[in-house]
mmJSON file of the N, C-alpha and C atoms, coordinates in Angstrom:
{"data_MODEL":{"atom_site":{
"group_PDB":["ATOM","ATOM","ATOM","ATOM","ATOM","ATOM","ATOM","ATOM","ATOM","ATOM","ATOM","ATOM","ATOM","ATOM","ATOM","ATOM","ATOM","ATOM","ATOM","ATOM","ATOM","ATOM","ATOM","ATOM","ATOM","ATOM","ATOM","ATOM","ATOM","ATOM","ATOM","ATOM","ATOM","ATOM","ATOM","ATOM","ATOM","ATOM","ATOM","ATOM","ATOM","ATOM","ATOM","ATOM","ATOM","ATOM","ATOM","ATOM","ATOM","ATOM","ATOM","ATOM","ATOM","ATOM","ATOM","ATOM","ATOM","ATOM","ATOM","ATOM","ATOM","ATOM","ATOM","ATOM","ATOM","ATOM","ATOM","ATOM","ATOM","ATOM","ATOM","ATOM","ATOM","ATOM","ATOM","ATOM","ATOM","ATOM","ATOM","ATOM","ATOM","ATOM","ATOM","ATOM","ATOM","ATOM","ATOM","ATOM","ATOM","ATOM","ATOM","ATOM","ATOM","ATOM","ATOM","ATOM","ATOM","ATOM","ATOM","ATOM","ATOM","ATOM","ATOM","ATOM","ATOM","ATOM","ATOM","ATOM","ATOM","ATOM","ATOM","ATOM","ATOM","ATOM","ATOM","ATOM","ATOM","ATOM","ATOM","ATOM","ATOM","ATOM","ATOM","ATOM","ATOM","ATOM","ATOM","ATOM","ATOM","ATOM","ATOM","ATOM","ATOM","ATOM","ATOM","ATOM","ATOM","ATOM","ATOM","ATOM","ATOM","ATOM","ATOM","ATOM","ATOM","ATOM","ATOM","ATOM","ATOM","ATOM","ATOM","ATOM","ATOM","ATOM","ATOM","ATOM","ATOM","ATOM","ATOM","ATOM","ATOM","ATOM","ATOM","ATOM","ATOM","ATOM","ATOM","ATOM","ATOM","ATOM","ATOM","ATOM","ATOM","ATOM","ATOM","ATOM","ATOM","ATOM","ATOM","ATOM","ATOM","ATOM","ATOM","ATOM","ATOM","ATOM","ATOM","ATOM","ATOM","ATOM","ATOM","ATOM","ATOM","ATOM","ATOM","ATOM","ATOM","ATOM","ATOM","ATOM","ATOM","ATOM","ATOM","ATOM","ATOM","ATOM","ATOM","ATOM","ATOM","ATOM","ATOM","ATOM","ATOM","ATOM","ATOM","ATOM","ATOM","ATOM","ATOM","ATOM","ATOM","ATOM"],
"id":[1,2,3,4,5,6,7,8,9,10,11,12,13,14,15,16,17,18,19,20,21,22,23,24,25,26,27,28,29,30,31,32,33,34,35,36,37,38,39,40,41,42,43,44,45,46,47,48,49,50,51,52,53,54,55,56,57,58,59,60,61,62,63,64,65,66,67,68,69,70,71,72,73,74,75,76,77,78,79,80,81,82,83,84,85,86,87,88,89,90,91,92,93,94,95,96,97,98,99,100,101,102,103,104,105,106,107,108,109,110,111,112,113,114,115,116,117,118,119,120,121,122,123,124,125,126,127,128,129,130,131,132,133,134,135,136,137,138,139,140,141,142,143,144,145,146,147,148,149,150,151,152,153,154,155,156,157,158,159,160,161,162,163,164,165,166,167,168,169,170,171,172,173,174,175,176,177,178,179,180,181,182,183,184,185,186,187,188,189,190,191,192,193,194,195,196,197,198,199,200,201,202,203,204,205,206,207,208,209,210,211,212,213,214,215,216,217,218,219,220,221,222],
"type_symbol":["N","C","C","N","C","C","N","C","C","N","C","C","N","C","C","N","C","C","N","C","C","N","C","C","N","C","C","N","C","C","N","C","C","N","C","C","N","C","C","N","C","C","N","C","C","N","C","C","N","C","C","N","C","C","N","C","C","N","C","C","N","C","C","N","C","C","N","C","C","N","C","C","N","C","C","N","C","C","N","C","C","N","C","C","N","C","C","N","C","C","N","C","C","N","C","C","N","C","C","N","C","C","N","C","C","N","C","C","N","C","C","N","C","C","N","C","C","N","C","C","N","C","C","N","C","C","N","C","C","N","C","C","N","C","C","N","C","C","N","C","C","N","C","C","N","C","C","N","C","C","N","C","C","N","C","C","N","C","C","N","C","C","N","C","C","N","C","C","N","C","C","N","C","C","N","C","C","N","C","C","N","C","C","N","C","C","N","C","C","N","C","C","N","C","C","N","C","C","N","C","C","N","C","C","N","C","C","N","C","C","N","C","C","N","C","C","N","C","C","N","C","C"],
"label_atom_id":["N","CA","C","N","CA","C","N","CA","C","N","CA","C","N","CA","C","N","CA","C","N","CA","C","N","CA","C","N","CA","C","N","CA","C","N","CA","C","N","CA","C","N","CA","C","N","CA","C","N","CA","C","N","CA","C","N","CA","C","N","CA","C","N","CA","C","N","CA","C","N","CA","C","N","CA","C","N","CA","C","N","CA","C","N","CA","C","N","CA","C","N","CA","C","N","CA","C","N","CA","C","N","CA","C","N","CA","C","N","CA","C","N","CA","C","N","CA","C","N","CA","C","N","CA","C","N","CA","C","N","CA","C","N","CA","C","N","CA","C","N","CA","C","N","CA","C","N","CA","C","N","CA","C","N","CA","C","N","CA","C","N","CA","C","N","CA","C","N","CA","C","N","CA","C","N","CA","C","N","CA","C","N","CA","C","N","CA","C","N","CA","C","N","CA","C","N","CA","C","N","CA","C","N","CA","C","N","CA","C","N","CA","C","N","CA","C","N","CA","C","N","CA","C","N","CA","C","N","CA","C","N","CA","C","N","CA","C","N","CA","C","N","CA","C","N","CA","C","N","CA","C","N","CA","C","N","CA","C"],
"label_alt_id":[null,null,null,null,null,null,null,null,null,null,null,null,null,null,null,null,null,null,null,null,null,null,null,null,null,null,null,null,null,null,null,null,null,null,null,null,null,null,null,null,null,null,null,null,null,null,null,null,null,null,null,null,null,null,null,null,null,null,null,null,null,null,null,null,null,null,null,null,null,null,null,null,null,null,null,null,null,null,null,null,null,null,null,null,null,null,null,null,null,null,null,null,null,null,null,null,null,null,null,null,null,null,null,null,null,null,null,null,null,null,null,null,null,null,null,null,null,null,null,null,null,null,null,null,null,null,null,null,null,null,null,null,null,null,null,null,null,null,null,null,null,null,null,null,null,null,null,null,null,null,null,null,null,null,null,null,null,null,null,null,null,null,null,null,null,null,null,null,null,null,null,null,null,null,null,null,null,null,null,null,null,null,null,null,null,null,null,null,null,null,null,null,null,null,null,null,null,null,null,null,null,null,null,null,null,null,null,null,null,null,null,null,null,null,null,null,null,null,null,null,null,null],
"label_comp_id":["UNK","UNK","UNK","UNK","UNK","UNK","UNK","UNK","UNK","UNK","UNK","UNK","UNK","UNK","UNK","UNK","UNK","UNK","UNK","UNK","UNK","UNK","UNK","UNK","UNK","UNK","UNK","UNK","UNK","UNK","UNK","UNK","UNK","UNK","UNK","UNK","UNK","UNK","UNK","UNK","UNK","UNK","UNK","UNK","UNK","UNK","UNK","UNK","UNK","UNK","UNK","UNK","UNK","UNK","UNK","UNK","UNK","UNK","UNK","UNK","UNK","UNK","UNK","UNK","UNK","UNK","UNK","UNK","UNK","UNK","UNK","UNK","UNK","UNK","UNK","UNK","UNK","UNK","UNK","UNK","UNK","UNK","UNK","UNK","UNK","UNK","UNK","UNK","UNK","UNK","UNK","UNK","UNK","UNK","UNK","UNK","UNK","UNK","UNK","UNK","UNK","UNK","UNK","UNK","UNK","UNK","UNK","UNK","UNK","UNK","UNK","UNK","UNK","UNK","UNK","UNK","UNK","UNK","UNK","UNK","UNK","UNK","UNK","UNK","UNK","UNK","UNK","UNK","UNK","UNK","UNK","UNK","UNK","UNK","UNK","UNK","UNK","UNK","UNK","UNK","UNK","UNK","UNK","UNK","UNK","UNK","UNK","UNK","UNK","UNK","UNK","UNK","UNK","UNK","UNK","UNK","UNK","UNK","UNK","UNK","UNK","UNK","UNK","UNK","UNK","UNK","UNK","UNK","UNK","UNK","UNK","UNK","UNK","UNK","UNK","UNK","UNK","UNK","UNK","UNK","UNK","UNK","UNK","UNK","UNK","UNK","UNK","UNK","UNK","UNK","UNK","UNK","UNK","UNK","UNK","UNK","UNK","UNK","UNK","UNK","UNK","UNK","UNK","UNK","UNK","UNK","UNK","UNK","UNK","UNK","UNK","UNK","UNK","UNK","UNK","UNK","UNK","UNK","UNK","UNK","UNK","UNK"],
"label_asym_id":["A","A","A","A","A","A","A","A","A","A","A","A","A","A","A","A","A","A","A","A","A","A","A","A","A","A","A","A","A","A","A","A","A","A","A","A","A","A","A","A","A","A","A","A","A","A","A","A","A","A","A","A","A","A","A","A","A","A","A","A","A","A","A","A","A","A","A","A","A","A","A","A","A","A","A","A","A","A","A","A","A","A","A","A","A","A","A","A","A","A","A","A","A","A","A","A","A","A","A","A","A","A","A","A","A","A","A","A","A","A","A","A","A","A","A","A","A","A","A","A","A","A","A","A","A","A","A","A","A","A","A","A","A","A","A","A","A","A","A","A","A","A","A","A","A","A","A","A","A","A","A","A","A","A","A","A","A","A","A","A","A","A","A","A","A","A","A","A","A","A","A","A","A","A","A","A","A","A","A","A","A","A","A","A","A","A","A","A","A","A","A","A","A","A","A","A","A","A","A","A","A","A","A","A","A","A","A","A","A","A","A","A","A","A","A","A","A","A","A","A","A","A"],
"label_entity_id":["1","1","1","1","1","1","1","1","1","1","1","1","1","1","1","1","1","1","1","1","1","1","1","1","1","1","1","1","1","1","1","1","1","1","1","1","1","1","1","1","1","1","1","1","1","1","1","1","1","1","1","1","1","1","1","1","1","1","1","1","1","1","1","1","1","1","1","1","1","1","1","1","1","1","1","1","1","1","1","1","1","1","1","1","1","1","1","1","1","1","1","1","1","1","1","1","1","1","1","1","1","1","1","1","1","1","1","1","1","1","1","1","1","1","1","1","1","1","1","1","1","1","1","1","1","1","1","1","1","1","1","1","1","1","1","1","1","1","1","1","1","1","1","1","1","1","1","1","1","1","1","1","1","1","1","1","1","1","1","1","1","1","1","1","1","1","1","1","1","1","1","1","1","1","1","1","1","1","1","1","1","1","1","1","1","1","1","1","1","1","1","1","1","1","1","1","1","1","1","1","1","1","1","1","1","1","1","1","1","1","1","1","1","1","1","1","1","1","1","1","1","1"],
"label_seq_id":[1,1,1,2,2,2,3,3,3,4,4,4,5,5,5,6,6,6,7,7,7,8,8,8,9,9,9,10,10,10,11,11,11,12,12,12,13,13,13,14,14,14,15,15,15,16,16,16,17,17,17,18,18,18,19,19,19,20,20,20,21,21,21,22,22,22,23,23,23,24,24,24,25,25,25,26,26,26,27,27,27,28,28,28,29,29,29,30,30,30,31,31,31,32,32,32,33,33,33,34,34,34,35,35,35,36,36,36,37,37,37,38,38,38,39,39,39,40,40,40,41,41,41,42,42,42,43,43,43,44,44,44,45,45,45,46,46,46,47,47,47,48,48,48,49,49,49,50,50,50,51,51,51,52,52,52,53,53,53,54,54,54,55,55,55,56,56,56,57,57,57,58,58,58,59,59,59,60,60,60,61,61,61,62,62,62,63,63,63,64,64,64,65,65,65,66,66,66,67,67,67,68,68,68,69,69,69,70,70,70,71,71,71,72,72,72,73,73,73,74,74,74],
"pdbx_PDB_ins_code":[null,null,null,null,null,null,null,null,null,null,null,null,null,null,null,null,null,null,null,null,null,null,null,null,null,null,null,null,null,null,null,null,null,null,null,null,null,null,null,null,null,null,null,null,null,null,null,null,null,null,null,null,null,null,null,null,null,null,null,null,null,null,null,null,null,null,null,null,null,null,null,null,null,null,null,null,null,null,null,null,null,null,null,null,null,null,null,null,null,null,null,null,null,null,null,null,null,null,null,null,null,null,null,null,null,null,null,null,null,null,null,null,null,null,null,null,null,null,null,null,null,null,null,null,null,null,null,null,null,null,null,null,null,null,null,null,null,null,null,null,null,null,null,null,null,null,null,null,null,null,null,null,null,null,null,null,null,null,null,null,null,null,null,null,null,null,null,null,null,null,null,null,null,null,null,null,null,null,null,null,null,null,null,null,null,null,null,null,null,null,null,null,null,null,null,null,null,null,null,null,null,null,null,null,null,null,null,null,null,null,null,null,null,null,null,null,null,null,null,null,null,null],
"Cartn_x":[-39.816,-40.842,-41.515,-40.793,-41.27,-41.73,-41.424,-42.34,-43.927,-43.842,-45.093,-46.166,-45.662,-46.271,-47.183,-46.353,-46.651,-47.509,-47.135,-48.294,-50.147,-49.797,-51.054,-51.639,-51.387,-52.614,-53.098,-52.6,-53.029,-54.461,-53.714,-54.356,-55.497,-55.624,-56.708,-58.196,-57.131,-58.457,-59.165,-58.376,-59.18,-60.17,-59.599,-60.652,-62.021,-61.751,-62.968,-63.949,-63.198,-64.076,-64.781,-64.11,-64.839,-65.809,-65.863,-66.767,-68.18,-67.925,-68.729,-69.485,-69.129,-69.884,-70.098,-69.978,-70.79,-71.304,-73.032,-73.624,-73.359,-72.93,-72.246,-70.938,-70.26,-69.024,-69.025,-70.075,-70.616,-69.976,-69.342,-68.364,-69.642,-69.438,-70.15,-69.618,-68.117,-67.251,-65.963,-65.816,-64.606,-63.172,-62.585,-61.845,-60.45,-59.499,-57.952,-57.1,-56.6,-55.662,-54.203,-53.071,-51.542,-51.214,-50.891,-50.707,-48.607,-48.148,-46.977,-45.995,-45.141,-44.092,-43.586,-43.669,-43.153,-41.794,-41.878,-39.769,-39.698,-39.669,-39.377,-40.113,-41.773,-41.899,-41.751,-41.777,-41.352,-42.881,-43.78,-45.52,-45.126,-46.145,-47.013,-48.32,-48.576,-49.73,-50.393,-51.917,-53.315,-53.319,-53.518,-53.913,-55.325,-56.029,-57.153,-57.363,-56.768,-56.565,-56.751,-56.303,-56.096,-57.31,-58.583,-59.131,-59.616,-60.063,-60.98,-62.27,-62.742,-63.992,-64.744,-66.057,-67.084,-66.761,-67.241,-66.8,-65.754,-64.792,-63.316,-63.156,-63.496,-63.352,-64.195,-65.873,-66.311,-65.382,-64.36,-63.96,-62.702,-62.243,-60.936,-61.417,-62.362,-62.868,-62.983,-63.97,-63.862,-62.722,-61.864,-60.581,-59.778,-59.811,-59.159,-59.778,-61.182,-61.649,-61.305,-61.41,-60.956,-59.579,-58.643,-57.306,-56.491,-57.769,-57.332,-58.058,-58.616,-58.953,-58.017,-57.695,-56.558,-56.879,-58.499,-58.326,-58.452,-57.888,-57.777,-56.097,-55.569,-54.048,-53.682,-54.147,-53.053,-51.886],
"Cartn_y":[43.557,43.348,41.993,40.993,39.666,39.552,40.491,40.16,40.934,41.877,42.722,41.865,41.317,39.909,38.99,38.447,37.488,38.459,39.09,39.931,40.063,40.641,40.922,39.753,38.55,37.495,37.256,37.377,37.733,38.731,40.174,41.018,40.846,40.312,40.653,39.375,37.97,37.189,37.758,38.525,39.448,40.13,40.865,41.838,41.53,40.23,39.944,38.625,38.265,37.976,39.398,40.59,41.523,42.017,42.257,42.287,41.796,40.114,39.474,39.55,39.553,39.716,41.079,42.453,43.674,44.236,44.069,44.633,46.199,47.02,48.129,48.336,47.18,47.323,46.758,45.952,45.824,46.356,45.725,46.355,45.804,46.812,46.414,45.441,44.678,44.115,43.421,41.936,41.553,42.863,43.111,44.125,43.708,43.437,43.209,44.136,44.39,45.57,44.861,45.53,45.366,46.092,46.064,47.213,46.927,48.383,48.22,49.267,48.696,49.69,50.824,51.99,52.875,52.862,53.598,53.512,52.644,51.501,50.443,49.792,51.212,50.62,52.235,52.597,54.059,54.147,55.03,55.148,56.54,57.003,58.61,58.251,59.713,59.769,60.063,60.314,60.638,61.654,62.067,63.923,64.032,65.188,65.384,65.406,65.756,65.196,63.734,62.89,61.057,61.013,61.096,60.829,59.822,59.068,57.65,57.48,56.531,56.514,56.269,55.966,56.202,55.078,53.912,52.646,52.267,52.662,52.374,52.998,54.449,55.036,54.614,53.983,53.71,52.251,51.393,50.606,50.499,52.024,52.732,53.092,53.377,53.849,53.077,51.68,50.791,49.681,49.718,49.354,49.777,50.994,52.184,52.001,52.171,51.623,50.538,49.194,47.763,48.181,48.571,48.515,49.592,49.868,51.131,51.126,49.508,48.934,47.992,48.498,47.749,46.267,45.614,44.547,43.745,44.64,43.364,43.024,43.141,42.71,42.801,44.029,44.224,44.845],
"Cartn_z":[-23.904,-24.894,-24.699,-24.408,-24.0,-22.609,-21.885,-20.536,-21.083,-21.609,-22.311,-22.716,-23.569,-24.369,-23.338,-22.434,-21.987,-20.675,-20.192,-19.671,-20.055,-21.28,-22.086,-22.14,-22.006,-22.206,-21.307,-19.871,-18.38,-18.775,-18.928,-18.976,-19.539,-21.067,-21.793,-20.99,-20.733,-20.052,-19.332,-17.995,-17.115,-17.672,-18.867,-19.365,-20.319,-20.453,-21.404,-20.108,-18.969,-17.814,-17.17,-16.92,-16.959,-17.314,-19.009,-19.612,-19.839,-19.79,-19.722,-18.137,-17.339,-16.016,-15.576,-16.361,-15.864,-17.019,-17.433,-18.317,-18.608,-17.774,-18.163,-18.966,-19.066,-19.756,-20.994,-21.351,-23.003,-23.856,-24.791,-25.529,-26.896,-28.245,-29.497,-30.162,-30.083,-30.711,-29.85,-30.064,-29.368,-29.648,-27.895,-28.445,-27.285,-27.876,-27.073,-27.186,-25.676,-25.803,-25.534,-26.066,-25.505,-24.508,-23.634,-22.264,-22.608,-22.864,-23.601,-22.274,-21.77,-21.154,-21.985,-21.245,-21.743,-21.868,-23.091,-23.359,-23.883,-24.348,-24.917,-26.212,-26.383,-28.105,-28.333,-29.53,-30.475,-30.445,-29.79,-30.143,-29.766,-31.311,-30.719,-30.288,-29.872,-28.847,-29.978,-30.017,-30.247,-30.431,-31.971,-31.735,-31.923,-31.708,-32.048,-33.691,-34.594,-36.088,-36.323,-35.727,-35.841,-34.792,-34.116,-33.254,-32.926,-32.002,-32.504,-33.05,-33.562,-33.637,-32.601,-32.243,-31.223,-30.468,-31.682,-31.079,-30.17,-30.445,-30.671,-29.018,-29.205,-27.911,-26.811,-26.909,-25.629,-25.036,-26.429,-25.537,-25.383,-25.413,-24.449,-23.268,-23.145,-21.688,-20.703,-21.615,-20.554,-19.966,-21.226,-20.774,-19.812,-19.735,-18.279,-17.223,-17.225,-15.991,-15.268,-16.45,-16.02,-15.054,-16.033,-15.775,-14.559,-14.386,-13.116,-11.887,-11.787,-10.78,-9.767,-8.866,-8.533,-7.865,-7.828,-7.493,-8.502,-10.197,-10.917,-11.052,-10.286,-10.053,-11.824,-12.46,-13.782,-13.777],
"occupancy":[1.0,1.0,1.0,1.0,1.0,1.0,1.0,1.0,1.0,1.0,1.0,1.0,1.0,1.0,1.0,1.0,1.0,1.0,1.0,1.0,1.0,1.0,1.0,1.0,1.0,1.0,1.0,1.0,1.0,1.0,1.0,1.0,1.0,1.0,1.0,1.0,1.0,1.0,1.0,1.0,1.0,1.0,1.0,1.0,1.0,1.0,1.0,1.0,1.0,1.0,1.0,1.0,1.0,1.0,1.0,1.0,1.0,1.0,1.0,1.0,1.0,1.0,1.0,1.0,1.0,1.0,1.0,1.0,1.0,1.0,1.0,1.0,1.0,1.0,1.0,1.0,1.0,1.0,1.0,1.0,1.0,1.0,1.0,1.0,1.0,1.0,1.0,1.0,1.0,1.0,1.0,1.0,1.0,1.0,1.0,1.0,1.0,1.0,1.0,1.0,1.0,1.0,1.0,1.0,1.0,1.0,1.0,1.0,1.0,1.0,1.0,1.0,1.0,1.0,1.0,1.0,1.0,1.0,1.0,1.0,1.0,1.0,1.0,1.0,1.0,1.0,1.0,1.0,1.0,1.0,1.0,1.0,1.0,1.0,1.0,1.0,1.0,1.0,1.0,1.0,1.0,1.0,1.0,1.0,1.0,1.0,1.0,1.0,1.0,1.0,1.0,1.0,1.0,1.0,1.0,1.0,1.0,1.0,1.0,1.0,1.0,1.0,1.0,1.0,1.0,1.0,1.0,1.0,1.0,1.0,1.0,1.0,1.0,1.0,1.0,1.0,1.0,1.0,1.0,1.0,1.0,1.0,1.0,1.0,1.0,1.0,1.0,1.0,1.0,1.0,1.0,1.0,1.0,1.0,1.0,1.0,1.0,1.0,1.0,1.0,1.0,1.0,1.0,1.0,1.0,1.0,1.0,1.0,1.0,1.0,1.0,1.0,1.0,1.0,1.0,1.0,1.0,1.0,1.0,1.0,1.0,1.0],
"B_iso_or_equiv":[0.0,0.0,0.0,0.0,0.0,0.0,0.0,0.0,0.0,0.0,0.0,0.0,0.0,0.0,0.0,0.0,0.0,0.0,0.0,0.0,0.0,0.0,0.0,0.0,0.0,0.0,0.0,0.0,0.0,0.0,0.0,0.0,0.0,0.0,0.0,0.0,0.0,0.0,0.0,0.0,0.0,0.0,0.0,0.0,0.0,0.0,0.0,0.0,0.0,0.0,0.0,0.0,0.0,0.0,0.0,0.0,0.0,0.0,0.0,0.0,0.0,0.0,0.0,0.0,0.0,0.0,0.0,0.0,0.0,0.0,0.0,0.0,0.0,0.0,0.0,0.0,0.0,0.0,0.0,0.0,0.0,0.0,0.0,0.0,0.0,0.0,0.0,0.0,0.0,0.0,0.0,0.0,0.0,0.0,0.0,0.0,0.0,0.0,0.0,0.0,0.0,0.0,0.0,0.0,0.0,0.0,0.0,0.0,0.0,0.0,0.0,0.0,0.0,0.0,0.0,0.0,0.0,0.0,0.0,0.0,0.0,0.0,0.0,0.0,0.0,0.0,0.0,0.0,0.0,0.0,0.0,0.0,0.0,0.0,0.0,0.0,0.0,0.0,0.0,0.0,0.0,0.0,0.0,0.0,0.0,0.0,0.0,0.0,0.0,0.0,0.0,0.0,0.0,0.0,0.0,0.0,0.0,0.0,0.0,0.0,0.0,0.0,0.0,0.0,0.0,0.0,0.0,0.0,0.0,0.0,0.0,0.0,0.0,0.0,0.0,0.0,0.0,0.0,0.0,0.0,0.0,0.0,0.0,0.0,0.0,0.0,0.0,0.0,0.0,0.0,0.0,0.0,0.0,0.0,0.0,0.0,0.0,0.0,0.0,0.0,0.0,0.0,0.0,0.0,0.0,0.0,0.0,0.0,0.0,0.0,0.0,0.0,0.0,0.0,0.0,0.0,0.0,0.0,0.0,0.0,0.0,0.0],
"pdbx_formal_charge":[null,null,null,null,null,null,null,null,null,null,null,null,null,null,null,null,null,null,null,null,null,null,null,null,null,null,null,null,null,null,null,null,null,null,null,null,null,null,null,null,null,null,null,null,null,null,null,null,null,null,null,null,null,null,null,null,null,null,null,null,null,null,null,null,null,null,null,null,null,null,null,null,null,null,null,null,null,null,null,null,null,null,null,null,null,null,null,null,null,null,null,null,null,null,null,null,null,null,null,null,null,null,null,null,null,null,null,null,null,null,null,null,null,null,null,null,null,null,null,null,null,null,null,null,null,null,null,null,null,null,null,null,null,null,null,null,null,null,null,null,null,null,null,null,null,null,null,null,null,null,null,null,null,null,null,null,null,null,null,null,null,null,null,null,null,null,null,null,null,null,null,null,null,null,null,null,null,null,null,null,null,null,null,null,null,null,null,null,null,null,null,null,null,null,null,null,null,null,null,null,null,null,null,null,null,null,null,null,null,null,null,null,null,null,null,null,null,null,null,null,null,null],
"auth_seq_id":[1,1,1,2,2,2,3,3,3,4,4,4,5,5,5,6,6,6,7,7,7,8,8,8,9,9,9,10,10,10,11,11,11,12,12,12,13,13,13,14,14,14,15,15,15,16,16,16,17,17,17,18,18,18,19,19,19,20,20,20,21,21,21,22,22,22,23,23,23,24,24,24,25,25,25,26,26,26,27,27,27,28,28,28,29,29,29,30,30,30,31,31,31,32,32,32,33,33,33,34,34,34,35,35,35,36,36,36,37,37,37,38,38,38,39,39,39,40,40,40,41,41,41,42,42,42,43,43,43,44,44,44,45,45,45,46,46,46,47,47,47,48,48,48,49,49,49,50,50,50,51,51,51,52,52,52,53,53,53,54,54,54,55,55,55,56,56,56,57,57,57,58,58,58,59,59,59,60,60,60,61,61,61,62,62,62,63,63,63,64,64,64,65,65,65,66,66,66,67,67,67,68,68,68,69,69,69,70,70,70,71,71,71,72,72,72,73,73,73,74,74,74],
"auth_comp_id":["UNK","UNK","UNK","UNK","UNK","UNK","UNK","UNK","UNK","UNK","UNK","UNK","UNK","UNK","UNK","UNK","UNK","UNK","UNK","UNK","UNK","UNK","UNK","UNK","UNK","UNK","UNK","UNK","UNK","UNK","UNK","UNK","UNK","UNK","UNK","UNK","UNK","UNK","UNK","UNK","UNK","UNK","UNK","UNK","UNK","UNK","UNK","UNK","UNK","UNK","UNK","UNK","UNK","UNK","UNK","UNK","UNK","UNK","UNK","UNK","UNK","UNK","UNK","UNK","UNK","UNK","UNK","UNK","UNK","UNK","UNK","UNK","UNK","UNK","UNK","UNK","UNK","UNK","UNK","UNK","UNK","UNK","UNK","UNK","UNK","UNK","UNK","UNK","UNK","UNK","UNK","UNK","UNK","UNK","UNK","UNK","UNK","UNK","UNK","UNK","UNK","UNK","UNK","UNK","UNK","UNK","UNK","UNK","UNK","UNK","UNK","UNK","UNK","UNK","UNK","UNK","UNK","UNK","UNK","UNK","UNK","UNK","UNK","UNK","UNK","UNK","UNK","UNK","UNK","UNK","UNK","UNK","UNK","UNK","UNK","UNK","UNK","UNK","UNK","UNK","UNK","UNK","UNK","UNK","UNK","UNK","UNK","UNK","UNK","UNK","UNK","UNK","UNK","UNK","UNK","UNK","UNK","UNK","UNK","UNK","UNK","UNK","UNK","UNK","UNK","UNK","UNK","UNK","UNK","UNK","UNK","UNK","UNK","UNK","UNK","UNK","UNK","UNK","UNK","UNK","UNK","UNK","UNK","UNK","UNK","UNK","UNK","UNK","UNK","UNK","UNK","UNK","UNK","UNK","UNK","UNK","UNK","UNK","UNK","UNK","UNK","UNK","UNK","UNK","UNK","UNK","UNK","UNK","UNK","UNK","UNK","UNK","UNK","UNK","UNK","UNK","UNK","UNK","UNK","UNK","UNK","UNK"],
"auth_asym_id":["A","A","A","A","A","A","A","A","A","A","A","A","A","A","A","A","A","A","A","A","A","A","A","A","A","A","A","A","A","A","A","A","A","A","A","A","A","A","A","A","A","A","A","A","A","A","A","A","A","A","A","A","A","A","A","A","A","A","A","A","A","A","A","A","A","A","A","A","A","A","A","A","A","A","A","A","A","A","A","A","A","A","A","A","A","A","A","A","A","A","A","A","A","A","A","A","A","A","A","A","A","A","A","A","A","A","A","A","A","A","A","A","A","A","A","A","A","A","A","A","A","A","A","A","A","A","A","A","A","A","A","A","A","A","A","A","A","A","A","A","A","A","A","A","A","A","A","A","A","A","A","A","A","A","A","A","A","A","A","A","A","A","A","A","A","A","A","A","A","A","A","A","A","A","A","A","A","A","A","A","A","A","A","A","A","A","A","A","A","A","A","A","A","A","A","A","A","A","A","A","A","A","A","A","A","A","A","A","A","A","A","A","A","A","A","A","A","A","A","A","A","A"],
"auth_atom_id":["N","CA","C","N","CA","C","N","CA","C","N","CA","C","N","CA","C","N","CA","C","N","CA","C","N","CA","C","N","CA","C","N","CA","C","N","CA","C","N","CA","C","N","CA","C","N","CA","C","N","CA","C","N","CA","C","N","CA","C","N","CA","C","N","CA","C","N","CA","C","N","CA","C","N","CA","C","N","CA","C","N","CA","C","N","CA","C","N","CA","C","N","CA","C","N","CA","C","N","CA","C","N","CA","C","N","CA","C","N","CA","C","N","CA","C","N","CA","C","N","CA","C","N","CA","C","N","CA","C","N","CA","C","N","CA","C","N","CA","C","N","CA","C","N","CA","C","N","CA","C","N","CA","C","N","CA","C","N","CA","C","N","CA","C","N","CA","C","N","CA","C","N","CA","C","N","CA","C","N","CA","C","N","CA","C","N","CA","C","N","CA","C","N","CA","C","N","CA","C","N","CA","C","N","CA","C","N","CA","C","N","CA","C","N","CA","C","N","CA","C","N","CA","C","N","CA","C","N","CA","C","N","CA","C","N","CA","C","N","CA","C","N","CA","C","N","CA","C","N","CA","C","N","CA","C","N","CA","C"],
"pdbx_PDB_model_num":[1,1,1,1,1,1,1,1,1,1,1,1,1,1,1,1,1,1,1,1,1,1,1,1,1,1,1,1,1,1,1,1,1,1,1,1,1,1,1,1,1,1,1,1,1,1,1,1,1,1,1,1,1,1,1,1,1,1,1,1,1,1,1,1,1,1,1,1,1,1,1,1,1,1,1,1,1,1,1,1,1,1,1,1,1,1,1,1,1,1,1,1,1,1,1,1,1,1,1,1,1,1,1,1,1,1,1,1,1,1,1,1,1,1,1,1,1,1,1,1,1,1,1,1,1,1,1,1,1,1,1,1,1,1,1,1,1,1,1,1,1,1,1,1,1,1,1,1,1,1,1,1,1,1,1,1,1,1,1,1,1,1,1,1,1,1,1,1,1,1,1,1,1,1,1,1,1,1,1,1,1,1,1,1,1,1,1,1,1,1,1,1,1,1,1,1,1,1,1,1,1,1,1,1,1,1,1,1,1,1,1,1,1,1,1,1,1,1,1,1,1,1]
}}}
């Protein structure tokens, strides 16, 4: 849980230098994610009942993108 932590502040600088340098990834609102090991917090998943909002979801998207780039060493 404490390597998680200390991870995520890595992570999120990357992601808001990201942001700021590709006008496509424009987010409407400062937005920080926790990137959490599996197994080790108790989370359910997303049903289509609980869905996101619009907002919320274009900056899940662009978070995945960020984060599923492998030359951002996340």
């Amino acid at each position: 849980m404490f390597t998680d932590m200390t991870v995520n502040r890595d992570i999120n600088r990357k992601f808001q230098e990201f942001t700021s340098t590709h006008r496509e990834a424009k987010l409407p609102f400062d937005f920080s994610v926790l990137v959490l090991a599996t197994g080790s917090w108790p989370l359910e998943t997303l049903t289509k009942d609980n869905a996101l909002p619009s907002d919320l979801e274009r900056c899940l998207t662009v978070f995945s993108a960020f984060y599923k780039v492998p030359s951002m060493d996340c």
